[in-house]
C-alpha positions as CSV (number, residue, x, y, z in Angstrom):
1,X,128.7,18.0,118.1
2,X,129.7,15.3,115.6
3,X,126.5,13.4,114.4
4,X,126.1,16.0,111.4
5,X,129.6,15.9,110.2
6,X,128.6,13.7,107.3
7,X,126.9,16.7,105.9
8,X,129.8,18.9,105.4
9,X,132.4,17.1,103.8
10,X,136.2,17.2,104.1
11,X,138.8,19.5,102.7
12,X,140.5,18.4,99.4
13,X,143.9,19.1,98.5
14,X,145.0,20.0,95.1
15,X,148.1,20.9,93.5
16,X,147.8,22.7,90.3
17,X,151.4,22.5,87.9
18,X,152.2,22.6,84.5
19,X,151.8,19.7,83.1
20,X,149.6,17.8,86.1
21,X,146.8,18.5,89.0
22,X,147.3,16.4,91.5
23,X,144.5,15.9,94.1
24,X,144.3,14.2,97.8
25,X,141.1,13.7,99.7
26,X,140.7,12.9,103.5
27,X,141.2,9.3,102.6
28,X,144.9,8.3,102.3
29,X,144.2,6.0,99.6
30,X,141.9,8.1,97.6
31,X,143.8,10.1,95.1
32,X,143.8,11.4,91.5
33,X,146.5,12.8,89.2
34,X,145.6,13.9,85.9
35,X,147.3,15.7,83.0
36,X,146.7,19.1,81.6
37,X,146.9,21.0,78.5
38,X,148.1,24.1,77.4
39,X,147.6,26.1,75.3
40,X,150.3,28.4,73.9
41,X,149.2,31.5,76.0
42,X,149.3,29.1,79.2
43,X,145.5,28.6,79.7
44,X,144.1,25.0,79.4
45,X,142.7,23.8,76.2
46,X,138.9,23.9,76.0
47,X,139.2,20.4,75.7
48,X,141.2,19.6,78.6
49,X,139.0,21.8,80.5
50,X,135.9,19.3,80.2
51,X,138.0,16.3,81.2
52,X,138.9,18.0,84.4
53,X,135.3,18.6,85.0
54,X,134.2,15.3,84.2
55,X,137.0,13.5,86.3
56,X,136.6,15.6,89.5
57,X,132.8,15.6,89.6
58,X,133.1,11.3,89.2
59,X,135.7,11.4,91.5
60,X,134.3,13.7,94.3
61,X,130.5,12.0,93.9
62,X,129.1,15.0,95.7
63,X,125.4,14.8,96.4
64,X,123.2,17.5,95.7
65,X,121.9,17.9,99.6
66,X,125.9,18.8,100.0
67,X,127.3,21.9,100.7
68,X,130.3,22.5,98.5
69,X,133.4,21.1,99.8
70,X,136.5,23.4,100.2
71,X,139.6,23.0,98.7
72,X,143.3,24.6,99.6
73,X,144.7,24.6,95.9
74,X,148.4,25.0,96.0
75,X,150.1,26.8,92.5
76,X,153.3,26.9,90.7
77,X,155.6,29.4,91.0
78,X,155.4,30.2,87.3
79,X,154.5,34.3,86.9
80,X,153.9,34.6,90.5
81,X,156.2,37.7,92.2
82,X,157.1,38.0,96.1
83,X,157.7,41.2,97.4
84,X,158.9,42.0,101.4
85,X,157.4,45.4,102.8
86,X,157.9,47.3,105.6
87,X,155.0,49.3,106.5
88,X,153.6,51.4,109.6
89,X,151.2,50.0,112.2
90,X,147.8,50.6,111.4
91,X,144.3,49.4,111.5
92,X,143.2,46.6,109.5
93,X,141.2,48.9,107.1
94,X,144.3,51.3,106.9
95,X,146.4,48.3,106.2
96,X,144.0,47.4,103.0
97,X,144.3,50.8,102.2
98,X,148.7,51.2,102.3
99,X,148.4,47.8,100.8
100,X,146.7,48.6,97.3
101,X,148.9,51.6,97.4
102,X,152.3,49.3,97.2
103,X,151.1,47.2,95.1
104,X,150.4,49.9,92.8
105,X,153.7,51.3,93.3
106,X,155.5,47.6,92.9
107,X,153.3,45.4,90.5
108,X,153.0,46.9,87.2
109,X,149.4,45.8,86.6
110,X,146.6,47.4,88.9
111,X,145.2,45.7,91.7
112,X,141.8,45.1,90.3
113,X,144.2,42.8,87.7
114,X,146.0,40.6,90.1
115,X,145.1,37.8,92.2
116,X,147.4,38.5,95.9
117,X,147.7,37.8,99.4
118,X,149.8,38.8,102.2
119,X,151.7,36.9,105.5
120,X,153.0,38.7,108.7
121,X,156.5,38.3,109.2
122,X,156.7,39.6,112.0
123,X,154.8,41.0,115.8
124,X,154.8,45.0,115.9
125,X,157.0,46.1,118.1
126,X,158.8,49.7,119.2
127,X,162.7,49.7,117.8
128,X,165.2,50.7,120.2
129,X,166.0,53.9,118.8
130,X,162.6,55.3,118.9
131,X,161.8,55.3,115.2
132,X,157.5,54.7,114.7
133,X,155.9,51.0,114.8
134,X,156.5,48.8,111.9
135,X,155.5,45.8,110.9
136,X,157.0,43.3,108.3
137,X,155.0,41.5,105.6
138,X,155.7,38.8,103.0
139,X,153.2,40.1,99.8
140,X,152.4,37.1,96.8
141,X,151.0,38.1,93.5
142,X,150.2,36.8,90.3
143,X,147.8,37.2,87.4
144,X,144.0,37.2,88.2
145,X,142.5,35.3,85.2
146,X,145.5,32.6,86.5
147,X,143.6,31.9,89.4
148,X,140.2,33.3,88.2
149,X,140.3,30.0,85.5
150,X,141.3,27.7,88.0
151,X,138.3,29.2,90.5
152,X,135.9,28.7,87.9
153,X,136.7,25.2,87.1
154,X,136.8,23.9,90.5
155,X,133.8,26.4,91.5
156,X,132.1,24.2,88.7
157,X,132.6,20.9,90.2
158,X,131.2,21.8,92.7
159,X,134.2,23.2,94.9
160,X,135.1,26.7,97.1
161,X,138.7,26.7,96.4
162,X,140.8,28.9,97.8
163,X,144.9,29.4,96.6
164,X,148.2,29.6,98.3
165,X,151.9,28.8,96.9
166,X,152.7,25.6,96.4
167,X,156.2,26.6,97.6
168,X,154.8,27.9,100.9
169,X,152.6,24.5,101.1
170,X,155.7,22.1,100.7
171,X,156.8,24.0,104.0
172,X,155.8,21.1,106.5
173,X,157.8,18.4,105.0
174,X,160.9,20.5,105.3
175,X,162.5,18.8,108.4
176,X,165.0,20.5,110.7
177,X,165.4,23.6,108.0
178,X,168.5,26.0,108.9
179,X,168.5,29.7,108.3
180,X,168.9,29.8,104.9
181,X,167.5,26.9,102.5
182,X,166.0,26.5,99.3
183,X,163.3,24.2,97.6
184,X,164.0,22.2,94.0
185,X,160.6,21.0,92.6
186,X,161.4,19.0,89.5
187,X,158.6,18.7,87.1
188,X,158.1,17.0,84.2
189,X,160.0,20.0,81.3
190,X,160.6,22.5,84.1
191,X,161.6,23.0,87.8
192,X,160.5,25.4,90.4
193,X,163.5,27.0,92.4
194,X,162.5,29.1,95.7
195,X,165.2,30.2,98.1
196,X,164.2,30.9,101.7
197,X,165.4,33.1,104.8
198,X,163.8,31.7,108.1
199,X,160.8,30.7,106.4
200,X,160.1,34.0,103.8
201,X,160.3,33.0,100.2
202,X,163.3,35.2,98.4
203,X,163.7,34.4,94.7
204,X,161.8,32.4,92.3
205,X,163.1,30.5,89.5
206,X,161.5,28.6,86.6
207,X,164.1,26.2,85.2
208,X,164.6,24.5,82.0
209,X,164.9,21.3,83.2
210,X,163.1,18.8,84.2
211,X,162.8,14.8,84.3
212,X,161.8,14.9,80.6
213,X,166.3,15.1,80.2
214,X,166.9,12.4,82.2
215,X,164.7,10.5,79.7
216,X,166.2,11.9,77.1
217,X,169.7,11.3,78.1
218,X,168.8,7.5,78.6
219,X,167.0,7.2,75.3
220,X,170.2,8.6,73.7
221,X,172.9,6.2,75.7
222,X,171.1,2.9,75.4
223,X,169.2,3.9,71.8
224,X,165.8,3.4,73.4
225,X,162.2,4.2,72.3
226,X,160.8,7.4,74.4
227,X,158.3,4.9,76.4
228,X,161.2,2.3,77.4
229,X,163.8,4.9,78.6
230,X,160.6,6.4,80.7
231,X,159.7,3.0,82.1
232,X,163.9,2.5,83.2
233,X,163.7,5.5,84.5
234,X,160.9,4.5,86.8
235,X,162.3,1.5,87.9
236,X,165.7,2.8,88.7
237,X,164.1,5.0,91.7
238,X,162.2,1.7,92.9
239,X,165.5,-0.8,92.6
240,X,167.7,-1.2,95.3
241,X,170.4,-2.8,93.9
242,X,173.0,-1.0,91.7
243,X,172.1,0.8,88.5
244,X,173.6,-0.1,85.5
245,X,177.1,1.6,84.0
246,X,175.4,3.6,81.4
247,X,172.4,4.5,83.3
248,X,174.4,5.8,86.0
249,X,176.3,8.2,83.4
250,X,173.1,9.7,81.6
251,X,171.8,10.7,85.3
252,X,174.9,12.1,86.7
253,X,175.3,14.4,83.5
254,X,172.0,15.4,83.8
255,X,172.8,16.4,87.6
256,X,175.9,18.1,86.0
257,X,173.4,20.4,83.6
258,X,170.9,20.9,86.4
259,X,173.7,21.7,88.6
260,X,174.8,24.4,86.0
261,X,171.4,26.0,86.1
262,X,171.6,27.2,90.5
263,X,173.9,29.1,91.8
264,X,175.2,28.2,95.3
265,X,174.2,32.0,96.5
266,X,170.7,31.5,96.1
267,X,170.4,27.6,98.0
268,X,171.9,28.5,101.2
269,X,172.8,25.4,103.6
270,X,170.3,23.1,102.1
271,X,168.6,21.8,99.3
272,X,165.3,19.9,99.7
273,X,164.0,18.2,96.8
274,X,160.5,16.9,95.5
275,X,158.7,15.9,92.4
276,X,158.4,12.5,91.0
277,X,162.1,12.5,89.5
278,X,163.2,13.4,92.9
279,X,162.8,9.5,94.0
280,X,165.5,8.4,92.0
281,X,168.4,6.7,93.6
282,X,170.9,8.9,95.2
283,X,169.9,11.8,93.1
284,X,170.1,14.3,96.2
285,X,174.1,12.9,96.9
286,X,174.5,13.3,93.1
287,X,173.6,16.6,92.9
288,X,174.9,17.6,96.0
289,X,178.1,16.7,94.6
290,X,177.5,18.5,91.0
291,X,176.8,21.6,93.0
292,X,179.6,21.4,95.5
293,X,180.2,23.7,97.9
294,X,179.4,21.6,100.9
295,X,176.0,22.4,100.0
296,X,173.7,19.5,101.4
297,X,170.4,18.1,99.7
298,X,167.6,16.1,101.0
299,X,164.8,14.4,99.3
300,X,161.4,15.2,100.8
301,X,160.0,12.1,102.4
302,X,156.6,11.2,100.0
303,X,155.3,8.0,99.5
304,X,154.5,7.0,96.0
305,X,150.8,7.1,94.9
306,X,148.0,8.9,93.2
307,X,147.9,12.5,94.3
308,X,150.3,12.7,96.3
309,X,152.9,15.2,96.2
310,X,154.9,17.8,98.5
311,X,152.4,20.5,98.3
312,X,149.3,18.5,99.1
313,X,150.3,16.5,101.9
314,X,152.1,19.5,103.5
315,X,148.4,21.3,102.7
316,X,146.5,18.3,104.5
317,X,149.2,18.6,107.1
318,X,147.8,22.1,107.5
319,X,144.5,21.6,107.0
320,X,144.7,18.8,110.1
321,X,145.6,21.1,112.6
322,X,142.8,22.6,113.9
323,X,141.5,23.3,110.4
324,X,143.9,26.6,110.0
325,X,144.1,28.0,106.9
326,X,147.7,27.7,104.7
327,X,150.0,30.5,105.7
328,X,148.8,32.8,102.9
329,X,145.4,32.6,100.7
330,X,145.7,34.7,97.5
331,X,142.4,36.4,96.8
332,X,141.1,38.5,94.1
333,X,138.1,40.5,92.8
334,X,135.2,38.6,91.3
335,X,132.9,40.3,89.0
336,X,129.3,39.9,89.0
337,X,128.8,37.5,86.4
338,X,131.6,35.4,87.5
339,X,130.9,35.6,91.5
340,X,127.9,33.3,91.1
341,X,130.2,30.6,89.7
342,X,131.6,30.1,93.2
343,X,128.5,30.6,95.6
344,X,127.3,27.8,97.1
345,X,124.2,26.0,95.8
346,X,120.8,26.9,97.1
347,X,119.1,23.9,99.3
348,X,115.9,24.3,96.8
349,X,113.0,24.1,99.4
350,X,114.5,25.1,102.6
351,X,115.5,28.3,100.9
352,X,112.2,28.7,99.3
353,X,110.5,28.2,103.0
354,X,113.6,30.7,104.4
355,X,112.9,33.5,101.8
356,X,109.0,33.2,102.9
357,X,109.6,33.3,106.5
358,X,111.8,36.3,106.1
359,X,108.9,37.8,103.6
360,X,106.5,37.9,106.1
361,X,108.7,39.5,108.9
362,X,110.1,42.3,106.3
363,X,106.8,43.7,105.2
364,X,106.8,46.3,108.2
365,X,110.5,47.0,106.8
366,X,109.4,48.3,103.1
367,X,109.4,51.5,103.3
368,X,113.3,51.4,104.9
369,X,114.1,49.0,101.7
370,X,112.3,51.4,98.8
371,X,114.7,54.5,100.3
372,X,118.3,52.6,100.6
373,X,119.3,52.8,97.3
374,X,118.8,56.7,97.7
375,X,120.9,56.4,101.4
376,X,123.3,54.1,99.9
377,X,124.1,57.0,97.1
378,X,123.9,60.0,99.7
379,X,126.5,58.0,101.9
380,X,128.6,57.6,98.7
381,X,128.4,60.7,97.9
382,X,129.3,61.5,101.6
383,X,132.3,59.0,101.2
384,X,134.0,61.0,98.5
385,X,133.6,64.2,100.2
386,X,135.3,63.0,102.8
387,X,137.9,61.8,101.2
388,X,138.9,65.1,99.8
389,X,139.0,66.4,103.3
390,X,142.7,65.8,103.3
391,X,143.8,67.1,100.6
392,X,141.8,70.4,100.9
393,X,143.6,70.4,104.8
394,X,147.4,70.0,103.3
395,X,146.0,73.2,100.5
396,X,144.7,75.2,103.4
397,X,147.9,74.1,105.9
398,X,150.2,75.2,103.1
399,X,148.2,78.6,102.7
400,X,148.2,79.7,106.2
401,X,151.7,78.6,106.2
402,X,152.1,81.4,103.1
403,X,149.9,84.0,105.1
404,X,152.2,83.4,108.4
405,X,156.2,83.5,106.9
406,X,155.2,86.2,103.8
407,X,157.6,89.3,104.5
408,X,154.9,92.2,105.0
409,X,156.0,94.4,102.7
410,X,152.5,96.3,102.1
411,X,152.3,97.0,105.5
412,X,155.9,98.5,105.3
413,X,155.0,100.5,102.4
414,X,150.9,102.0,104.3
415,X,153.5,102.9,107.3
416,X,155.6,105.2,105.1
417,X,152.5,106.2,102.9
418,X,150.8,107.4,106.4
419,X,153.8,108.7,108.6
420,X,154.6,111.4,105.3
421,X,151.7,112.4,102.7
422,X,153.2,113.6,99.7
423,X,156.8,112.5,99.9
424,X,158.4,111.5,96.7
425,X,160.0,108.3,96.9
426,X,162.7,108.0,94.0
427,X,163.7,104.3,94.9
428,X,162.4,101.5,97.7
429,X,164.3,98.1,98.6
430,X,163.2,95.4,100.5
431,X,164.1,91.6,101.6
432,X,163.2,88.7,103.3
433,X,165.4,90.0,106.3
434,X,163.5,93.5,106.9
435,X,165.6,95.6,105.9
436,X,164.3,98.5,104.2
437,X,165.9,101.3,102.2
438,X,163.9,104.9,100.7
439,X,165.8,107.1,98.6
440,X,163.1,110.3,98.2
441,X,162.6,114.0,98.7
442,X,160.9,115.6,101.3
443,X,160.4,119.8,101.9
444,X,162.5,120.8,104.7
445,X,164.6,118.8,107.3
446,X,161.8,119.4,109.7
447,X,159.6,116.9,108.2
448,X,162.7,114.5,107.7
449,X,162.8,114.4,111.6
450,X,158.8,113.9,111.7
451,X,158.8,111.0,108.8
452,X,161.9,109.4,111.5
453,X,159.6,110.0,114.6
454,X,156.3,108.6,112.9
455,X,158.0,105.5,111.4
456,X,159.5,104.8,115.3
457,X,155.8,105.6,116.7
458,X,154.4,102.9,114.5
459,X,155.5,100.4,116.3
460,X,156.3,98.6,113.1
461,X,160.1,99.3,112.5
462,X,162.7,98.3,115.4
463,X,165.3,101.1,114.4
464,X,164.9,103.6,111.5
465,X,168.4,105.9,110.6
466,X,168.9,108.5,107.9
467,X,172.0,107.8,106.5
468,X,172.0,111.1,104.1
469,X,170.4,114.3,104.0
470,X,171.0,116.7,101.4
471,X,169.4,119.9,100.2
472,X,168.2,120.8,96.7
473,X,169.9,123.5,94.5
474,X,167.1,125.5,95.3
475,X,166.2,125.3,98.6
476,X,162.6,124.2,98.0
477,X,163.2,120.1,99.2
478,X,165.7,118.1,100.7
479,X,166.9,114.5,99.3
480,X,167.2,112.0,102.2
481,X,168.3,108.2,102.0
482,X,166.7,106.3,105.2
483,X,167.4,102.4,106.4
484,X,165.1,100.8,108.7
485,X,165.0,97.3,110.1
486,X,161.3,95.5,111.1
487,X,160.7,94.3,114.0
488,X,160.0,90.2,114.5
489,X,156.8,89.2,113.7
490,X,155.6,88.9,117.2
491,X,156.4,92.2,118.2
492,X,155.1,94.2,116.0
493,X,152.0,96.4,116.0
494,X,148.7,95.6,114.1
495,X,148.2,98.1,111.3
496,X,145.1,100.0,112.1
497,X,141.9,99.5,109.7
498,X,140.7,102.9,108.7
499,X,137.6,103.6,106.7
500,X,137.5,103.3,102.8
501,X,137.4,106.9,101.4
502,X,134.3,107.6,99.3
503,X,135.0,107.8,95.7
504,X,134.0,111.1,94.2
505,X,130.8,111.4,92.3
506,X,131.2,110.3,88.5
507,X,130.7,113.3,86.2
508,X,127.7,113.7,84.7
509,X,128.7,115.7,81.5
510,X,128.4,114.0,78.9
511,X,131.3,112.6,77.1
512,X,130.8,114.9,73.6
513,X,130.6,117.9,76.1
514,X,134.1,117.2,77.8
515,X,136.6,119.8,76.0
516,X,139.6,118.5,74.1
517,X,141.8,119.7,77.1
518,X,140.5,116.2,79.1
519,X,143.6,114.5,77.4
520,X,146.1,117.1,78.7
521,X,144.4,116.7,82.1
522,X,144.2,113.1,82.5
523,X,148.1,112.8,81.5
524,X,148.6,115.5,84.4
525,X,146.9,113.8,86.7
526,X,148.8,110.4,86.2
527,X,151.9,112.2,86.5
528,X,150.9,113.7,90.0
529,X,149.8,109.9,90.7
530,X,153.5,108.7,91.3
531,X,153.4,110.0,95.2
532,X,152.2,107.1,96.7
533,X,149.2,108.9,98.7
534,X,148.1,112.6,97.9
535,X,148.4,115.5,100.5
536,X,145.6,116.5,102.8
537,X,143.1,118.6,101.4
């Protein structure tokens, strides 16, 4: 299984920072470190972009026959956001799905603009008080063109690079960590400050300090050139013996300011540090000290050399077992004419000879290639449709709800409409409750008790009472006042569905034949109208 190995070559480790890329092969010894340039947006120069290219594609010497060689490229913490979500237990697809949907909600740029990735914190499990299945994530973004400028630079030296956080990539060389601890990277004008709870990055910090103040501090105590207090400063970490008075003084008020900059909430129980100003001596007791709090620090046990750093031993660490990948990959949307950067080089012949094999075995499949682009937009088209589906169900839930609790007040008012023709209704009430109250006139008290017995027949009304019944002055009517109470909805009887009444044949007489008495008519018949239906013929 191992005589090809020599064609696929190892992984390379890179760490990518602000002022450096720092870059580890398979071989111990064969490193590379190189400085970068910025320009005032944060993207490299154009000119520091071709050194970069030139130095890695001497020092990879990849041959052409080679596959490209992957590479776990571990970032700074600068722009990058950590979020902690809580979300239900679903399928992988759903997941994506939920996912983009948070990220909308918590990032302020879209999705399609940001380079992310996600960890599980935690195995699903059922709570003890019942509540649904969740699961706990750890979610990393930062800016696509960020890691879409890196991608493209490695992709053209002939790498497939894939990103993580170099705080989550120092994570290895973080012996015996408690509960609650936090990692100082110091770089060159800045340091990276990530607090951590069991493992889960918390807070980020960029801060304004770095080993450029120690230098500065000894250039101002000992009136040095730039160069010389840099080259002491280097050979302080390296001596054994003790440091001199004044040299001692400029580092331990630097360890003051730096100690100024954390707070002791956000480091819990340890401080590990890293970064090439972390190897001076007894900086960890130093700041220790500055801080206080019986806070402890450790330095981060890396050996001095090219390319070699925190983030891309503990990569190679990770890359050696088994080959797993870091504990999160930040990925991101390519576009088309950016995608081809990163593919993989073509073996020239032997994909010439595979693109002629499969031409000759797809002929019979023509016919099934010439009518996919049509299937592919039918499916799409199928796709969106069905992606309405659930809001047109929530419209038509909501509607049927309506139909089901809406108080039936028309078929209140056809009940007394059919249980007394021609009565005269003066006033009509109704709520939500079913309670019902008719103020009207009807002609004698006979009809009063049939309009009572009709309403009870109906099956619609549980109780019906006349609460007043008083005749007219004249004898010719008699003013009642009824209450009634529906029944539930359950109980009561379906209206019945009678025929629709034909209308009556339109006149014929033409409209400069009707006399001028059709005014006084029409306003006679609109004031017989008000009965809400009209007698039997």
């Amino acid at each position: 299984m191992k005589a090809f190995q020599f064609i696929n070559a190892p992984s390379v480790c890179i760490e990518i920072g602000q002022s450096s890329l720092k870059a580890l092969d398979a071989a111990p010894d064969k490193g590379l470190e190189l400085p970068l340039e910025r320009l005032e947006n944060g993207r490299l120069s154009p000119a520091c972009r071709e050194k970069l290219t030139l130095r890695l594609r001497e020092w990879l010497m990849r041959r052409s026959w080679q596959p490209r060689q992957r590479a776990w490229c571990a970032i700074n913490a600068r722009g990058v956001s950590v979020r902690r979500l809580s979300l239900p237990s679903c399928s992988r697809e759903e997941l994506q799905r939920l996912l983009l949907l948070q990220i909308e909600r918590e990032f302020p740029l879209p999705p399609d603009e940001l380079a992310w990735g996600y960890r599980q914190l935690n195995a699903e499990r059922l709570p003890d008080n019942g509540s649904p299945v969740t699961r706990e994530l750890l979610l990393v973004a930062v800016k696509r063109e960020v890691i879409e400028e890196y991608s493209q630079l490695l992709a053209g030296c002939g790498l497939c690079p894939l990103f993580t956080l170099a705080g989550l990539a120092r994570l290895p060389l973080c012996l015996q960590p408690p509960a609650s601890y936090a990692q100082l990277d110091i770089g060159r004008s800045h340091s990276e400050l990530i607090s951590f709870d069991h493992d889960v990055p918390g807070s980020i910090r960029i801060l304004p300090w770095g080993g450029e103040n120690i230098t500065r501090s000894i250039e101002r105590r000992l009136a040095l050139s730039r160069d010389e207090a840099e080259k002491l400063k280097i050979q302080s970490g390296l001596e054994t013996d003790q440091l001199p008075q004044q040299i001692e003084v400029a580092i331990g008020v630097e360890m003051e300011s730096l100690a100024a900059l954390i707070r002791s909430d956000e480091i819990g129980q340890k401080l590990y540090l890293s970064g090439e100003s972390a190897r001076l001596k007894d900086i960890a007791p130093r700041l220790a000290k500055a801080i206080g709090g019986g806070v402890e620090c450790e330095r981060m046990d890396v050996l001095p050399g090219p390319g070699r750093s925190a983030a891309t031993l503990g990569l190679k660490s990770a890359d050696g077992k088994n080959g797993e990948c870091p504990p999160l990959v930040l990925q991101f949307n390519r576009s088309a004419g950016r995608e081809s950067l990163v593919r993989p080089d073509p073996w020239k012949w032997a994909a010439l000879a595979v693109l002629l094999a499969l031409g000759s075995l797809t002929l019979r499949y023509a016919e099934a290639i010439l009518y996919k682009p049509s299937l592919s937009r039918r499916l799409a088209e199928v796709k969106v449709e069905r992606e309405k589906l659930p809001q047109i169900e929530r419209e038509l839930a909501f509607l049927q709800y309506l139909k089901a609790n809406q108080p039936p007040y028309l078929d209140a008012i056809s009940m007394i409409a059919t249980a007394a023709p021609g009565t005269r209704v003066e006033s009509l009430s109704m709520n939500r409750r079913g309670e019902l109250s008719l103020r009207g006139s009807l002609r004698d008290s006979q009809q009063v008790l049939d309009f009572r017995s009709k309403l009870i027949d109906s099956g619609f009304f549980a109780s019906v009472t006349v609460e007043e019944q008083t005749p007219s002055p004249d004898r010719q009517s008699v003013a009642v006042r009824i209450a009634a109470q529906w029944k539930p909805t359950g109980e009561r009887k379906p209206l019945p569905i009678e025929p629709a009444r034909q209308q009556p044949e339109k006149s014929k007489i033409p409209a400069k034949d009707i006399p001028s008495t059709t005014s006084t008519n029409m306003a006679t018949a609109s004031a017989k109208a008000i009965p809400l239906s009209s007698p039997d013929k």
